[in-house]
N, C-alpha and C positions, 0 to 999 in steps of 0.2 A: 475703420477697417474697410477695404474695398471688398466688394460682396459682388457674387455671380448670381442669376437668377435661374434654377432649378424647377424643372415641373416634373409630378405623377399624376397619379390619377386624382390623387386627391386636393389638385393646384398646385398651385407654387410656391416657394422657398427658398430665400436668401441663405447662400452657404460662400464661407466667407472663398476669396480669389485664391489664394495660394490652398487650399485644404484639398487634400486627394480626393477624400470621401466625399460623398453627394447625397443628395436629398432623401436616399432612403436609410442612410446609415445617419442624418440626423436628424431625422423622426422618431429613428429608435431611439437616441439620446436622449431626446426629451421624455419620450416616453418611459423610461426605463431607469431609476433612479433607485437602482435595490442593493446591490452590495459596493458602491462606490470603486468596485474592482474590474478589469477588462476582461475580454477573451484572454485566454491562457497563451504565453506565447507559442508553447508547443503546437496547440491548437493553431493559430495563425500558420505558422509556417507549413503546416501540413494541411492547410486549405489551400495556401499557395501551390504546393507539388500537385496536389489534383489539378488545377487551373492550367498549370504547367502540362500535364498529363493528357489531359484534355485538348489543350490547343494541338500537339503536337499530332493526337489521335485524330483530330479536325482534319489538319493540316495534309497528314499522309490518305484522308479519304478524298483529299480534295474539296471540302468545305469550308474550309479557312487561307486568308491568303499566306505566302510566304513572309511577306509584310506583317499582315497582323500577329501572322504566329510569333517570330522574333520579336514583336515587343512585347510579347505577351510575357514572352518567357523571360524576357529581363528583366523585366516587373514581378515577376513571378521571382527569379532565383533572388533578387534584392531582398525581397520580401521577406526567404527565407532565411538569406546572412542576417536578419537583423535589423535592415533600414526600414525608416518610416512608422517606427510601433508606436510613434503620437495620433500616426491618421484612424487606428483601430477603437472608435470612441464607444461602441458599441457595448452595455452593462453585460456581466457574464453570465447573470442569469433574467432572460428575458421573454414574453410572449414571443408565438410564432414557431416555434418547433427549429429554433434554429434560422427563419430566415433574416433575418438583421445580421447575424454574423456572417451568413454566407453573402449576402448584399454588399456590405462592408467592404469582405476582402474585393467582391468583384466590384466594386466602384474603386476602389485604390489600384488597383490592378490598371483597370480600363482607364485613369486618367494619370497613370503614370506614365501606361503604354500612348496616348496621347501625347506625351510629353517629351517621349523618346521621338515619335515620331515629329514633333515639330510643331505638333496643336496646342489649342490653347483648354486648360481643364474646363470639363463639362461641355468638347465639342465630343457627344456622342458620335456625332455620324463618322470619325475615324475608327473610334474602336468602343462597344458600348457594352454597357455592363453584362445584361442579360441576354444582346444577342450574339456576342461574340465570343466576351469570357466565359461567363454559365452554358453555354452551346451543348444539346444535349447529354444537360444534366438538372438538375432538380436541388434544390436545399433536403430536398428529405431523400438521395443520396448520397448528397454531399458532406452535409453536418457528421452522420450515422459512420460515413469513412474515416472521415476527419477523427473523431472522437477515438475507435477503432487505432486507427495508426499512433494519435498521440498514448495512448493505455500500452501499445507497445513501444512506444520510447523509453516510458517512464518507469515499465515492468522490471528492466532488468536493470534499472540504479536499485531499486530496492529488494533484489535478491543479490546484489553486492552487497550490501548494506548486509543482509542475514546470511550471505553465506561465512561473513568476517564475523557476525557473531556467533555461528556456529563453531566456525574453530577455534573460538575464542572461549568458547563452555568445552570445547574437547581438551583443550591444553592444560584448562584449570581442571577438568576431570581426571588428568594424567598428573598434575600434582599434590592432588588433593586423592589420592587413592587410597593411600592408607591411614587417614584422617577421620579416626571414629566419631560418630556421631549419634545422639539422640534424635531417632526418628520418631515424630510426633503423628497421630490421628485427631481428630478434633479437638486439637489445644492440647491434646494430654500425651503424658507419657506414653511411646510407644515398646516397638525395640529398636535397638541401634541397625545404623547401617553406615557405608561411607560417605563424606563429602565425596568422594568421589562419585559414586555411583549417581550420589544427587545429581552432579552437573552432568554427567550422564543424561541424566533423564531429561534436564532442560534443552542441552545440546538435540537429541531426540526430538523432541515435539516441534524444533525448530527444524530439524532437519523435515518434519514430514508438511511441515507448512510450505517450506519454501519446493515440493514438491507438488504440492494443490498450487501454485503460484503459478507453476511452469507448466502444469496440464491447463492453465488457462490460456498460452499464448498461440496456440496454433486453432483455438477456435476464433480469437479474434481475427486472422488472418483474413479472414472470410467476410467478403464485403460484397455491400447491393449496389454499389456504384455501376451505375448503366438499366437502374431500373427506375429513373426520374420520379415522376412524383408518389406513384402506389405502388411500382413494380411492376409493371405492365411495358415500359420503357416505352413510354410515350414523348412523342419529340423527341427522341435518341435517334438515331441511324443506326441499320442496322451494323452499317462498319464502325460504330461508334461502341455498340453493344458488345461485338465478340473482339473487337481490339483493344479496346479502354485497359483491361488488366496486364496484358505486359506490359503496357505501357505506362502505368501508374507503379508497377513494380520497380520497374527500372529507376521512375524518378526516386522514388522511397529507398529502394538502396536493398530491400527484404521483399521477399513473395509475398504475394498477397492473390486471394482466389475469389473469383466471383461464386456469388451464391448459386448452387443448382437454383432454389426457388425464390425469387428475386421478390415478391408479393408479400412471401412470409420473413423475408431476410427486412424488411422495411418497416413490417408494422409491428413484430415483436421483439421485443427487446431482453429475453431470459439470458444473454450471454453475460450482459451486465452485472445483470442480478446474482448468477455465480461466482465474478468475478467479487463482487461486495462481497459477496457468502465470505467467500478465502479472506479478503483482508478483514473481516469484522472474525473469525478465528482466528489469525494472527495477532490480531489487537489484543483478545481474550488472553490468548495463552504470555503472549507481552504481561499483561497487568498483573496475572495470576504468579507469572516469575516475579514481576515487582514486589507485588504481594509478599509473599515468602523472605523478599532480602530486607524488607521493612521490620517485618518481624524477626528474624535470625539475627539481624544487627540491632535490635532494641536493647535501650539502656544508655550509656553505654556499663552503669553501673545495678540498675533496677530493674532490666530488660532478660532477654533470654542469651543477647550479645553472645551467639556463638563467632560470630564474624564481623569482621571491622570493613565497612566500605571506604572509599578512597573520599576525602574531605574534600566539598569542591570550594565551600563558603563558608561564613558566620550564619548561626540557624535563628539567631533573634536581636531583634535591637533592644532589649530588656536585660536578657538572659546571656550574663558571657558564660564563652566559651562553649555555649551547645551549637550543638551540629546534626542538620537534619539530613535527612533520607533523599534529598531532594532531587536527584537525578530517578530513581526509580517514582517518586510522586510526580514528577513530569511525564514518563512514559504512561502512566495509569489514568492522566488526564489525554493523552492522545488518545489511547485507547478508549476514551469514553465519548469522546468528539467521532470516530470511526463508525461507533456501534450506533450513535446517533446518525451517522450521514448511511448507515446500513438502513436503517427506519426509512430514510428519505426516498435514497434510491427503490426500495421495494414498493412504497407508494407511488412512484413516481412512474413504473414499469406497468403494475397493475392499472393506472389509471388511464392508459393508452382506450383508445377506442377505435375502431372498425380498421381502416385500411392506414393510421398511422398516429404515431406517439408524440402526443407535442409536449412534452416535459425533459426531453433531452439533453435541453439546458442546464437545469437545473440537479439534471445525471450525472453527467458530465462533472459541472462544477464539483459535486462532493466524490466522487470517483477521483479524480483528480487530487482532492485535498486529500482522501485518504491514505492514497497512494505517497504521495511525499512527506504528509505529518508522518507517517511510518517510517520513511527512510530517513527522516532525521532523529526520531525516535530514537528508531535500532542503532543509527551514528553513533547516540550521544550516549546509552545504553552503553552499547560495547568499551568505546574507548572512555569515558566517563565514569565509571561505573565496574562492569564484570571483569576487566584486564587488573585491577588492584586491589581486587576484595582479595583479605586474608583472614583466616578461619586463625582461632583461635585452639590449639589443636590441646594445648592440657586441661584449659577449662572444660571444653566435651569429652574428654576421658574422663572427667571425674563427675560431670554432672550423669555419663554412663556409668558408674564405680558406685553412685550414688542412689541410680534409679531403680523402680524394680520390677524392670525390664526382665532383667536374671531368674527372674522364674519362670518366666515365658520358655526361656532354651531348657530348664528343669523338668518343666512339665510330663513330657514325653516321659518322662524317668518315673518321677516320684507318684503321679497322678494329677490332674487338673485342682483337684478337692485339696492334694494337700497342699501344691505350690500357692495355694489362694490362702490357704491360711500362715503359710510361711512370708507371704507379700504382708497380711495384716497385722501378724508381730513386727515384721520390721517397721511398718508405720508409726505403731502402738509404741514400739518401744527405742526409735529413732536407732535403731543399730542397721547396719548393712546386710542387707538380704545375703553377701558372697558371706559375714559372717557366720553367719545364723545357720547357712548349709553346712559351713564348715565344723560345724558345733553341734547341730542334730543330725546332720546327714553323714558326716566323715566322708564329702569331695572336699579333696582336693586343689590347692588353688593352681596346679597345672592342668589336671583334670577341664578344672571346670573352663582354666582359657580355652582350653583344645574343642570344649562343648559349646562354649559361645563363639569362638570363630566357625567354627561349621554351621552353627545355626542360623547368625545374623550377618556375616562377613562373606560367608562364601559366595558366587555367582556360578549358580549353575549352567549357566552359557559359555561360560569362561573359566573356570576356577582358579587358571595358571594369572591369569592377569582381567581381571573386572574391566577394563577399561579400551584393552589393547584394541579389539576390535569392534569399538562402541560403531566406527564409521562406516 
């Protein structure tokens, strides 16, 4: 393989002839041998737009030629369609706070723009990494934006993703409304209420999540780009510092604000760390809904089987004809990978020091993973899963017919003292607590329906329709 010869500070280094990257992006290579995975692409391309951004903010102060600008940028917009993601060799969680990936791109960059221009790679002195593409900017504003812009690409696939399953638990709430059910407290009998109301409640927790989701996207907006390496915007120009931001808006396509305090916008990182907050609650209330259809479809014979989920497979190679939960035991293993990389990211925030955080790689990373194991989750959740569950709707009339719940809505009536001992003859003597009122009490068995629909059925938000205006 024909090889070019590359120097830093720390000597030199053979990097093979045709390779974009150079000698600092592979030092990282070698160094960095941890999750056999790359920068994210999103990531990449939106190092690109800054680089972009940058030059062109160069360019209009008159620090950059017109020359270098245009190759910069066509190196740049390449970068972003897609081309070249073999040159990005750089491991995606690595030492340096980020600078091997900001390197990376600015060596691919600088010996494309090279190449546009008619050079040969690794002739820095037409267009060079750090002094032409990185040109007043720093890795530790550039990473911090980068990351920032990709968290909002990635935001609103997965409140797609939960907005379809919210009206996905609203629609089953609206057919399932008048679908009585046994409402359980700690494994036990409780009193009834509707399937509907149930999905109700799940559609809810889903709606208020995906509203913590969306109070997270306008603090990302908010970037230290233009405060180089501590914030102070050292090496920046001053036309570099108060124009950088329309300028990076435009390319991104979305506003984006510089920080009033560019010092504290750089070394702490709590924006993150709320953003984890919300998807490791999401995950929760995810596994906690799993939770529940695990149990409600148990059996299908010896279980509680109030509801049938949608069969996706064969549930054992021993065991024909079972069939497991498996769509909902998938989201509850996301969810538990989530609340793990929630661990990570809080370490990883906390352990910054003085004027800046070098664990942002590895922030990143699982911010990133959380983000999308979630959106395939909820994917395969909704359409896999909550669009074909059907309730069983006589077997919970009669395991309600059955329970004895019925003296709960009695109560009021007869006294607490005596519906307890009316619940313990119907145990004691396996007869029907509706019987046994009927027998010592003389209610009515229209009576008593009119007294268990208002006590367990009704919705006092709503009474005309439980469900109509769950939204």
């Amino acid at each position: 393989m024909s090889m070019r010869i590359e120097t830093d500070s720390l000597g030199t280094l053979p990097i093979p002839e045709n390779a974009l990257y150079g000698i600092h992006s592979m030092r990282a290579a070698e160094n960095f041998h941890i999750t056999q995975e790359k920068l994210h692409p999103q990531l990449i391309k939106n190092l690109a737009l800054i680089k972009k951004a940058a030059a062109i903010t160069n360019w209009k102060n008159d620090d950059l030629s017109t020359t270098k600008m245009k190759a910069i940028c066509q190196a740049c917009d390449e970068i972003s369609a897609g081309k070249w993601k073999d040159e990005f060799i750089v491991d995606a969680i690595q030492g340096g706070a980020g600078t091997s990936a900001n390197m990376n791109v600015n060596e691919v960059i600088a010996n494309r723009a090279i190449m546009i221009l008619g050079g040969r790679k690794g002739n820095y002195q037409l267009i060079h990494p750090n002094d032409d593409v990185n040109k007043c900017q720093s890795t530790n504003d550039v990473f911090p934006t980068a990351g920032k812009m990709t968290l909002l690409d990635l935001i609103p696939r997965l409140l797609k993703e939960l907005q379809q399953l919210d009206e996905t638990f609203f629609q089953k709430s609206l057919e399932f409304q008048d679908y009585i059910k046994m409402g359980r407290t700690q494994l036990q009998d409780a009193v009834p209420l509707t399937y509907g109301r149930s999905f109700r409640a799940y559609q809810q927790v889903i709606h208020r999540d995906m509203k913590r989701l969306e109070s997270c996207i306008e603090e990302l907006r908010i970037i230290n780009l233009g405060g180089t390496a501590i914030g102070t915007s050292i090496n920046a120009t001053k036309g570099f510092v108060t124009k950088i931001a329309a300028e990076w808006s435009l390319c991104f396509g979305s506003k984006l604000v510089q920080a009033d305090d560019l010092v504290d916008a750089t070394q702490n990182l709590d924006s993150f760390v709320a953003i984890s907050g919300v998807l490791k609650g999401i995950a929760i209330d995810l596994s906690k809904i799993s939770n529940d259809l695990r149990l409600l479809s148990s059996g299908p014979k010896t279980g509680i089987a109030d509801l049938s989920l949608p069969a996706r497979q064969a549930g054992s190679s021993i065991m024909p004809g079972k069939i497991n939960p498996v769509i909902p035991e998938v989201v509850s293993q996301v969810a538990y990978h989530v609340i793990g990389n929630d661990v990570t990211i809080t370490l990883a925030a906390e352990a910054g020091q003085l004027e800046l955080n070098a664990f942002e790689p590895v922030l990143f990373y699982d911010l990133f993973a959380s983000i999308e194991m979630l959106e395939g989750a909820v994917h395969t959740l909704t359409n896999h899963c909550i669009a074909g569950i059907l309730v069983h709707q006589d077997k919970c009339q009669q395991d309600v017919e059955n329970s004895m719940a019925i003296a709960t809505a009695i109560a009021p009536y007869t006294g607490y003292q005596k519906a307890a001992a009316i619940v313990k003859k119907a145990l004691h003597s396996n007869v029907p607590v509706r019987q046994i009122l009927a027998e010592t009490e003389n209610i009515s068995k229209e009576r008593l329906d009119n007294l268990l629909a208002s006590s367990f059925l009704a919705d006092p938000l709503n009474k005309d329709n439980p469900v109509a205006n769950a939204r």
